[in-house]
Steps between C-alpha positions, in 0.01 A plus 500: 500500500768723651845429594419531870213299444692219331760512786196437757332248323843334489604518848143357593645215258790458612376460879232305439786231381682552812229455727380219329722320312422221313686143533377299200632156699231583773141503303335261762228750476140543360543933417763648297716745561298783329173506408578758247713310223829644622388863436508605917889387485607614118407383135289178492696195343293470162554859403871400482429296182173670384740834467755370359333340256289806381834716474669236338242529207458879534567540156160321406292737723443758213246685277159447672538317833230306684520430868274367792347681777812831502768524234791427790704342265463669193561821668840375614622267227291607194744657203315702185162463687293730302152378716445375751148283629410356818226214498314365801168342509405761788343848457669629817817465369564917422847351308321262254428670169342159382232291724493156363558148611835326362245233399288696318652834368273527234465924561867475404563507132715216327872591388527761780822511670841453464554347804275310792657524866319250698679384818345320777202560371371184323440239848214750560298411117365183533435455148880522424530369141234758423695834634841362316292451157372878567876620561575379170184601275522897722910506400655627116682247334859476627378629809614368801375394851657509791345265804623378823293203724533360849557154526548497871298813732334541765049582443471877490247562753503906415345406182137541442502222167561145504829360496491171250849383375819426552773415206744289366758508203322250284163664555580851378726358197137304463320840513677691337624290194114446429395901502819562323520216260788551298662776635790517776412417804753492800414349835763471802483434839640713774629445858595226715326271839734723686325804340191334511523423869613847616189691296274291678625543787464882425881609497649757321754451186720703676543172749617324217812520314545566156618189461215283659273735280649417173514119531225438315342133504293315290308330773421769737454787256317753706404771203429440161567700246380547143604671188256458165498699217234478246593342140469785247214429200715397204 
């Protein structure tokens, strides 16, 4: 995207806010304020935590990367990437170098990659427990993955698959300690009702202050993130 481009894009931003600003002490109302998750007025909440997250572990995103659906993040965080493969369970996909179910990988050899970038990606597997015991056969030991999951969003309704879950704390520790037996396995919550409230409501973390978005609170987490790296065979 160009420079003048950007600058557009941001002014449209900018007076979108102004002409409809958003007073979170008056949501007597049954729409919210974008039906876009924030991205018609800036950056959508979640991403705030979901990006700094990845870059905050960019040195695991190495060797022989794995993402879902378009290597976004891998592009932009990855450091010593020497491949890069894109998996999605549809053909259409003209980015996926691997079409496969998270459930059900079994195209994709065990011991594979270095690193598994999976964000927002596992409310729409319904056999969860499945696609995290595949993420740890399809990784090399001491390989690492990187995921991110909602607990609190709004239903997709762009999406041609079925949206199942939603997540807390205690059940990805759950998930992930049992695929990962043994190895190190770190599960933290992200966000804040404040946070919460304002993604649902479809504002933009520019609305927010950096303050507000770092508070981070136990019992209105509104990402999830997880870090799991796979025991090496003594």
């Amino acid at each position: 995207m160009t420079v003048p481009q950007m600058s557009r894009r941001h002014f449209r931003q900018r007076l979108r806010r102004a002409l409809r600003p958003a007073w979170l002490g008056t949501l007597r109302k049954t729409r919210p304020v974008s039906d876009l998750w924030g991205y018609d007025r800036g950056r959508p909440i979640d991403r705030y935590y979901i990006e700094r997250f990845i870059a905050g572990h960019r040195a695991d995103i190495r060797g022989h990367v794995l993402e879902v659906k378009e290597p976004l993040y891998v592009e932009r965080y990855g450091s010593g990437v020497t491949r890069i493969d894109v998996l999605d369970n549809d053909a259409r996909n003209t980015r996926a170098t691997v079409i496969a179910d998270l459930a059900a990988a079994t195209s994709v050899q065990s011991d594979s990659f270095d690193c598994c970038v999976i964000t927002q990606t596992l409310q729409y597997v319904y056999d969860v427990a499945a696609a995290v015991r595949e993420l740890h056969r399809i990784l090399r030991p001491s390989g690492v993955v990187l995921a991110t999951v909602p607990v609190v969003t709004r239903i997709d309704p762009r999406v041609a698959y079925h949206d199942y879950w939603r997540f807390t704390v205690d059940s990805c520790t759950r998930l992930f300690a049992e695929a990962f037996e043994g190895s190190h396995v770190e599960v933290q919550g992200h966000g804040n009702v404040l946070a919460a409230v304002a993604f649902l409501e479809g504002l933009a973390q520019e609305e927010l202050s950096s303050s507000e978005l770092n508070l981070n609170d136990a019992l209105f987490p509104l990402v999830i993130t997880v870090r799991a790296v796979k025991r090496e065979v003594p």
